[in-house]
Each structure stands twice: as structure tokens, then as C-alpha cells.
N, C-alpha and C positions, 0 to 999 in steps of 0.2 A: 600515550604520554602527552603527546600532544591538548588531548581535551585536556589530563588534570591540570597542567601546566597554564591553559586558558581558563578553567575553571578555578584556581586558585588567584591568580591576577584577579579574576572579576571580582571575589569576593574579597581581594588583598582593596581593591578601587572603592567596593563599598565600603571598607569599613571606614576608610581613610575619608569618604564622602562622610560617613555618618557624625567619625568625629570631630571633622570641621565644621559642621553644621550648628554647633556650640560653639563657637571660638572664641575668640580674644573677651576678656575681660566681660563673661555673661554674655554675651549678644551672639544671636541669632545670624551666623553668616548666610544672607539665602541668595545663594547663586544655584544657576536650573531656572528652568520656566517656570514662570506665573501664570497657573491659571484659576480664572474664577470662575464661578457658579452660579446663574441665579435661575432659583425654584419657583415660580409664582404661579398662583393660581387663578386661573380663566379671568376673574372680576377684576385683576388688575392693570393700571392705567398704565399707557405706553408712556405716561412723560413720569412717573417712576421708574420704569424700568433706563429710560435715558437719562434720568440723573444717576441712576444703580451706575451706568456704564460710565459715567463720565468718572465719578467718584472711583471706579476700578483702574482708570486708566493714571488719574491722578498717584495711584500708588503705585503704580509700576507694572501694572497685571495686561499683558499683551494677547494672551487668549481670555476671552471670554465668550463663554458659551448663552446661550439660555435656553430652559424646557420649561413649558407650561404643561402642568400637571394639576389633579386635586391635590389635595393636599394627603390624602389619603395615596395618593400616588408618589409625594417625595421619597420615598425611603428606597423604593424599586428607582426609581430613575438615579438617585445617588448611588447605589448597587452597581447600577453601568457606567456612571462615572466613576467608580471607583476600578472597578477592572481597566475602565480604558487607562489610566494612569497607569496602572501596574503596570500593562503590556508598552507601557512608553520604555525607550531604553535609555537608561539612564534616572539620577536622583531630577526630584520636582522642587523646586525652591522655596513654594510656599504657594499653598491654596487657600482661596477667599470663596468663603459660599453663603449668597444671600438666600435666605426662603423667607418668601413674603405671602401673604396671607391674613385674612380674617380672624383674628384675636383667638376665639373659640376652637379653630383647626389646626393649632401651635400647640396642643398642649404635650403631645408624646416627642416633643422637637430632641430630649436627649436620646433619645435609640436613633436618629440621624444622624445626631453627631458621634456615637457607638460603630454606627456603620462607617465611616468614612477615617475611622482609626482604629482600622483592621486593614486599612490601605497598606501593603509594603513598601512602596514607594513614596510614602509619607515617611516612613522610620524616622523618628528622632526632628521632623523637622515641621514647625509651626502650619497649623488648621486654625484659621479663622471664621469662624459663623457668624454671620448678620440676620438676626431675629426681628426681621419687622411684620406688626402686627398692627389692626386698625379696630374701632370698636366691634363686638358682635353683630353679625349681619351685613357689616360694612366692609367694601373693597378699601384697601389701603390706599392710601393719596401721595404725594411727597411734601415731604413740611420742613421743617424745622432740623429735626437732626440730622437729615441728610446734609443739608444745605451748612452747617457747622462743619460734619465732618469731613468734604469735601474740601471747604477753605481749609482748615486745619492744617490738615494731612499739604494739600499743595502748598502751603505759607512754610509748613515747618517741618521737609520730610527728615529730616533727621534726627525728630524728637524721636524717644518712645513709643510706641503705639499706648500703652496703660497710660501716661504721662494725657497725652493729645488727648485722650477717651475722659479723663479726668476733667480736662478746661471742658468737653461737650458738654461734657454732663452738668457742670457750669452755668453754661449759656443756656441749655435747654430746659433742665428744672423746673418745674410745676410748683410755683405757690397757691397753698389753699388753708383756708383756715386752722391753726393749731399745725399744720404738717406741712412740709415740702415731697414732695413725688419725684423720682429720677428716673432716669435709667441705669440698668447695672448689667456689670459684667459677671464672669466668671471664669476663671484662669486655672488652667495645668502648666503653663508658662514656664519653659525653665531659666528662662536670658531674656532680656532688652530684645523687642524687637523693633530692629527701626528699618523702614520700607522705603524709605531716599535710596535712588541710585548714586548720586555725587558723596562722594568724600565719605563713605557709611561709618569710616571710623576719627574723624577728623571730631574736632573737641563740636560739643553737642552746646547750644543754646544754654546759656545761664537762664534761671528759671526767677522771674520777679519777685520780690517780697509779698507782693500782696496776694501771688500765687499760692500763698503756704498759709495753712492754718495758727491763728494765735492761739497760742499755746502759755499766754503768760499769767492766766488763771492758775486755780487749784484742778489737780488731776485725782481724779478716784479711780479705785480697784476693788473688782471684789471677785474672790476665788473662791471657788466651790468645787470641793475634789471629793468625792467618794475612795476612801483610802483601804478599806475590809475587802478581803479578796483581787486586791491588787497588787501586785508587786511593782516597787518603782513608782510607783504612785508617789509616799512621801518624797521619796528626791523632784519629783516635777514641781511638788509644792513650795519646796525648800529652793530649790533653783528661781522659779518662774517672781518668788514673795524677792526673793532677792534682788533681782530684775528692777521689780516694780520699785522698790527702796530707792535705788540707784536713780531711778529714771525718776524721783519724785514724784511717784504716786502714794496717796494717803490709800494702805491696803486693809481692810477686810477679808478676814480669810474664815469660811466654814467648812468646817468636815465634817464626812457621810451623810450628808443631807438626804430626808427620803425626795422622793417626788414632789410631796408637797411643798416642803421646806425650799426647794429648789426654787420652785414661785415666789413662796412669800419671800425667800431672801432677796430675790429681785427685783422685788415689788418695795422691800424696805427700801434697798439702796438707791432705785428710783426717787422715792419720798424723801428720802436724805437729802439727795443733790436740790431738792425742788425747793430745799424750805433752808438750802442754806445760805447765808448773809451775804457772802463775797460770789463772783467769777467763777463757773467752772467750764475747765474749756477743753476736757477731754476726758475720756470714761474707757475702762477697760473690764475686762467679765471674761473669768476663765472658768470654762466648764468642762471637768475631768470626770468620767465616768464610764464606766461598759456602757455599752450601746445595743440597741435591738437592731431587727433584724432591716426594718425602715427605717434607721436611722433616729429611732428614738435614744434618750439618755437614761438612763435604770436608774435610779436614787440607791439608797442603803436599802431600802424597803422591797426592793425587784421592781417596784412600781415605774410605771412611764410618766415619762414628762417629752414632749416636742422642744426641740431648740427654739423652733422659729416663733413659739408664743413665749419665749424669754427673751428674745430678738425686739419683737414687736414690742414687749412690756415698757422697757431702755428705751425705745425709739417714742415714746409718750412722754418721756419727759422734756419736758416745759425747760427746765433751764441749759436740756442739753441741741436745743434749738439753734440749726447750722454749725454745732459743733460736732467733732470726729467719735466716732462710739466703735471703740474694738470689742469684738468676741472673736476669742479660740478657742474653740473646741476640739478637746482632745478623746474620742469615742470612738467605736467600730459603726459603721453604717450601712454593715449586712456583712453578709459571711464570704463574700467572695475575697480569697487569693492570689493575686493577681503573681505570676510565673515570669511577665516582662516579655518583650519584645527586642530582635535585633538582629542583626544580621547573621547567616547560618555561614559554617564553614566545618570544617574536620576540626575535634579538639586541638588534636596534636599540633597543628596551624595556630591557634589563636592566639598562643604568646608571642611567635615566628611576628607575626601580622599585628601585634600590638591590639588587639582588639578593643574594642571601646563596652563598656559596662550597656547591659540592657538594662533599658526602663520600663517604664511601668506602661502597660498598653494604653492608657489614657491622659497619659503626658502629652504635652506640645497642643493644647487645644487652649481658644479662645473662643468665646461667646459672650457676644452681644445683644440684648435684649432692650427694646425701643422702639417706639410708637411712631411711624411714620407722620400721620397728621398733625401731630404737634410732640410735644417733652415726656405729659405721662406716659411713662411706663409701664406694661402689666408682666409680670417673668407667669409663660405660661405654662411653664410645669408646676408653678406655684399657687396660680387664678386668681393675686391679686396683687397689689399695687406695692413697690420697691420706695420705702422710706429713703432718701438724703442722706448723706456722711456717713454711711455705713460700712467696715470693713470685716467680715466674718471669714475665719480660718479655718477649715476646718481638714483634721489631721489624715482623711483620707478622702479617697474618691467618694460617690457615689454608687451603694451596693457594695463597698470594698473597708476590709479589714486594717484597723488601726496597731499599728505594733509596739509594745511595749514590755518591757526586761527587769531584772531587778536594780538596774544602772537607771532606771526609768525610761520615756517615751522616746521616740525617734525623733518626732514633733517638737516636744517641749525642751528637751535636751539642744539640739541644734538650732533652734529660735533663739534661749538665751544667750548660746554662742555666738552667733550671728553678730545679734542686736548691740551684745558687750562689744564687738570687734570696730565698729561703726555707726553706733547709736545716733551720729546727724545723717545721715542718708533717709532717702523716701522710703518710708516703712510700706509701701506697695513693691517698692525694688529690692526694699531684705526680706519682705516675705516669698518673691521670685527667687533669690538666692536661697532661702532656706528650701526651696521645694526641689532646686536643683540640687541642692547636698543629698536631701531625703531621696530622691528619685535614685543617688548614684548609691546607693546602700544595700546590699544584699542582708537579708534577715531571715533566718532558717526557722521557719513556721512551726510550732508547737506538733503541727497532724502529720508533719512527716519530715523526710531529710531534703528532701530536696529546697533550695532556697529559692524566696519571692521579692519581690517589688512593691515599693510605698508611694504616694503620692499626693501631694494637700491637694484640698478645690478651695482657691482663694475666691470669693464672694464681694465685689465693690461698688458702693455708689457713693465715694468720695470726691468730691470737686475741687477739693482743693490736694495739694501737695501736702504729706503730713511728716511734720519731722519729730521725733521726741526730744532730741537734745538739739540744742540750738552750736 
């Protein structure tokens, strides 16, 4: 009696840990040890790794480890960092883990961060990766973005961390002929996280005007939904066209575009903005369609199209030069299921116990990708360089299944609601909010009874704050 009696308290502790770990008004409570991580490989320099630790202490992170390993050795040595967590007793408040490394040896860096959210003692609670890379051939140095995000983070610890990572991006940005270069992130994020110990919930820094993108141009839209063998499709289009109306975009709307058409539509409304007379100061591109099994978009045709060469198309245009370019994508990007993660206990228990909703095993992660020796950025799962002002949504993980009904999407449904409820907010902090709604949603999957988990990968190299309604 006595163990169940102990073993119910434990798991009565965690849940009550887990669902604090969300608290107040989105943010991320992260109380439990800080510990970080840094992975670096033999060529690199020791006064890297002491600005790594300084900038770790800055945020609050009181253990900090390091292992030097190949790079082909991070995944085994996060392995053992991840068990040692586990066998820690007690929740972890939030782990930081830099892997640093020659450009070329970064490229498999998402099955790292795969391994380290299968942590149990992560549950529910914020993974931060630090993706620095240096040309090929080359040890990484420390430059430039360290040396931002360190000020930053110590000047303003109780911005945002997305917020803070936006002005870097800022200050570091690579201008080059016709293009700007940045660095970007990418977010499972479900809340504000802010890493100041003092006053974590005390009113947060007003954000400067000049901090925020003008927006007092013309805005465009163009939506392209693949509607045949879809159910719920038309309502996403019917909702999202609404959206845009409200929010003063001038909308284009195409349906069942094959593959090809999917180009050349994005290649016209390119040409449009380029050759039009007035201001345009922000661009939006929804793309609705099955998806393959890499994450390609199907057209009407079955044919493939890549998102990220419709991404790149938008990002050539000339008059959308430092201004904000939204893509949502709404697709499946492989066939995995994802069942959720969360705390175990007896059924019979988890109403007793209040239990908290399980999410999506690839929730609560951040990653950052960034060039130590200077601003360009390369994202090495991608091999090559992250356009400026970019904000790309897209409605599931990576490998994982996009859910949609005949009420239409999870994604496009809950985004319009969102947006409608608080249209001036930082559309980086409502697309956080809409991933925390999506995450808390149970969806009982077509292949069987049992219910799954959702999750967006929000995609950023926006530098400024972006509001749609003033």
C-alpha cells in the first residue's frame, strides 16, 4: 500500500510539475535546473567555447557541461546526456545545447534534436539548440552573433527569447547584392519563453516603434488550395480569404493548381508586386495541399512541387526587399503519427489527478541555426543560405501528418481564430499561441481508434516585430 500510495503522489507531483511548466498567460515557467550542453568538435577554439559559457551563464544555466566529440559522435554523447537527465530526480527547467562544428558536419543536426525529445525529463518543458557552424573545412571562431546574443539576453532578460533572437538577427544580417542573409530559427514553442531570473512575470519591456515592420503600404495574398479529394479544404479557403479581407490584403485566390501551375502562380504574383506602382510592405502565400512523403506538395495532377523552391521564388522579389513574406503551409510531411507524450499513471487516476493533455513528442523545441564567424547563416539540413524576413508555417512537424476534417484543418481553423481574437499582437507570438492550441488537441486518426497529436514547425528570419493590425 504503501508504494502505490508513493507511487501515486509521484506521479500526482509530476503531472502538477508538467502543468505548470505552461503557466500564466503562455510562458514557459522554468523552475528545476538549467543545464547546458556544448558538443564541439576537436578544431574548435577555446575562446569559443568561453564566450559559449559566458553567454550560458548570462541566461541562467548553472550547470554547464562540455564534450568534445566528432561530429559524427554527437548523437551517442547526447544519448548519455539524455539518460543522465532522466536518472536526475526531479523536473529540469530547461536545457540549452550548443553543437558547434564545421558547416559540412551539421547536416543530420535534426535526429540530435529527435534524440534529446525522447528525454522524459524534458516532458512538456523547453530544448533549446544552438546550431553554430563555420565555412567548410573550417573550425568555427566566435564573431558576431555570439557577441549580440550575449548583450541581448544580459540587457533584456525578460524579453522573449523569439523577441531577443529577432533584434539578432537584426544586427547580424548579411547584406549582399539583390539579397540579405540571416540567420533562422525554427520553433515547436508553445509559450513566451523568457530566461531572466528577476520578476519573470513583472510587465515585459515595451517594444520601440522602429522595432516593428511598416506595414503602411499595400499588402498581397495569394492562396492556392488544391480542393478535389479533400475534405474541409473549401472551408480553410473560405475562412483563411476572409482573414486576409479583414486584415487588408488584396487576395488571389487559385484552386487545384497542378504542380506546375503552383510555380507559375508564384512566379506571376512575384512579377505583380515587382512591376507595381505604389509600396508593398508585406506578402502572404498560402499553400494547401496533400503532401508527400518528404514533404513535398501534390498539385491536382499527383505531381510534386517543393515548398522551399516556392519560398525561394517570393524571397527574389525585388520590391519585397526587407519587407515580411508569410508562407503557410498547410500539407502532411510524411506519414508519421505522432501518439504524444506525457506523464504515465493508472487511468482510473487521471481525472482524480487532473491530468494535463499529452503533446506532441516534438513540441517544446527551439533551434537555432548561425554562423559563428560572422551573420551568414547556412541551415544545414537545408545546404544553403536563409533569406531575411521570412516567416514560414508549416502545419506539422517534420516527417509527421497534417490533420484535417470536413470542418476543415486544425492549422487553418485555429490560426484564423487566433489572429481574429488579437490581430495587433506579434504574429511570431500568435503563431506560438496557435501551436499551443493545435498541440492541446486530440484528433482520432483515420488508420485506427486510437487518438494522436499535432504540431506546427514555425520557421523565422524576421528581424523585425511583425504586427498585422496596428
Amino acid at each position: 500500500m504503501a508504494f502505490l500510495v508513493a507511487g501515486t503522489l509521484r506521479a500526482a507531483s509530476q503531472m502538477a510539475d508538467a502543468r505548470e511548466s505552461l503557466g500564466r498567460k503562455g510562458k514557459y515557467r522554468v523552475q528545476g535546473p538549467r543545464v547546458a550542453l556544448t558538443l564541439s568538435s576537436p578544431e574548435v577554439s577555446a575562446s569559443t567555447v568561453a564566450i559559449l559559457e559566458g553567454v550560458f551563464r548570462t541566461l541562467g544555466f548553472t550547470s554547464c557541461q562540455r564534450r568534445e566529440a566528432s561530429a559524427q559522435g554527437f548523437r551517442g554523447e547526447l544519448a548519455r546526456f539524455r539518460e543522465q537527465l532522466d536518472a536526475h530526480r526531479g523536473p529540469v527547467g530547461c536545457v540549452l545545447v550548443a553543437l558547434v562544428a564545421p558547416r559540412e558536419q551539421l547536416r543530420q543536426a535534426q535526429q540530435l534534436v529527435w534524440e534529446l525529445s525522447r528525454c522524459e525529463a524534458l516532458w512538456g518543458r523547453p530544448k533549446v539548440f544552438l546550431l553554430l557552424s563555420g565555412a567548410p573545412a573550417a573550425a568555427p571562431e566566435p564573431g558576431t552573433f555570439l557577441t549580440e546574443l550575449g548583450e541581448l539576453c544580459g540587457r533584456c532578460p525578460r524579453q522573449p527569447l523569439l523577441q531577443l533572437l529577432a533584434e539578432v538577427f537584426c544586427r547580424t544580417a548579411e547584406e549582399s547584392p539583390g539579397a540579405t542573409y540571416c540567420p533562422v530559427l525554427r520553433s515547436s514553442l508553445r509559450g513566451a519563453l523568457c530566461l531572466g531570473d528577476e520578476e519573470l512575470w513583472g510587465p515585459e519591456p515595451e517594444a520601440s516603434p522602429c522595432a516593428q515592420y511598416d506595414l503602411s503600404g499595400a499588402r498581397a495574398a495569394l492562396l492556392l488550395a488544391v480542393i478535389q479529394d479533400r475534405p474541409g479544404a473549401l472551408r480553410d479557403v473560405e475562412a483563411l480569404g476572409d482573414l486576409c479581407q479583414a486584415l487588408g490584403f488584396e487576395t488571389t485566390l487559385k484552386m487545384d493548381p497542378t504542380a506546375q501551375v503552383f510555380q507559375e502562380e508564384v512566379a506571376r504574383f512575384r512579377e505583380q508586386l515587382d512591376t507595381r506602382r505604389g509600396p508593398v510592405s508585406c506578402a502572404l502565400v498560402a499553400l494547401m495541399a496533400h503532401g508527400g512523403p518528404k514533404g513535398q506538395l501534390l498539385g491536382a495532377d499527383g505531381q510534386e512541387v517543393q515548398p522551399e523552391v516556392l519560398v525561394q521564388e517570393l524571397s527574389c522579389c525585388g520590391a519585397l526587399g526587407g519587407r515580411p513574406k508569410i508562407f503557410l503551409v498547410q500539407a502532411c510531411r510524411g506519414g508519421h503519427r505522432d501518439a504524444g507524450v506525457g506523464p504515465t499513471a493508472l487511468p482510473w487516476f487521471w481525472r482524480w489527478l487532473r491530468a494535463p493533455p499529452a503533446i506532441h513528442s516534438r513540441a517544446d523545441v527551439l533551434q537555432i541555426y548561425a554562423d559563428v564567424q560572422g551573420s551568414l547563416s547556412r541551415d544545414p539540413t537545408a545546404g544553403r543560405s536563409n533569406p531575411a524576413d521570412l516567416l514560414t508555417v508549416y502545419a506539422a512537424a517534420e516527417g509527421c501528418v497534417a490533420y484535417r476534417d470536413e470542418r476543415g484543418s486544425d492549422f487553418i481553423q485555429t490560426l484564423v481564430e487566433v489572429l481574429r481574437a488579437d490581430p495587433g499582437r506579434d504574429l511570431l507570438e500568435l503563431m506560438t499561441e496557435v501551436n499551443r492550441q493545435v498541440c492541446e488537441l486530440d484528433v482520432l486518426g483515420p488508420d485506427c481508434e486510437e487518438r494522436r497529436k499535432a504540431c506546427l514547425e514555425i520557421c523565422s528570419s524576421l528581424r523585425r516585430r511583425l504586427c498585422l493590425q496596428a
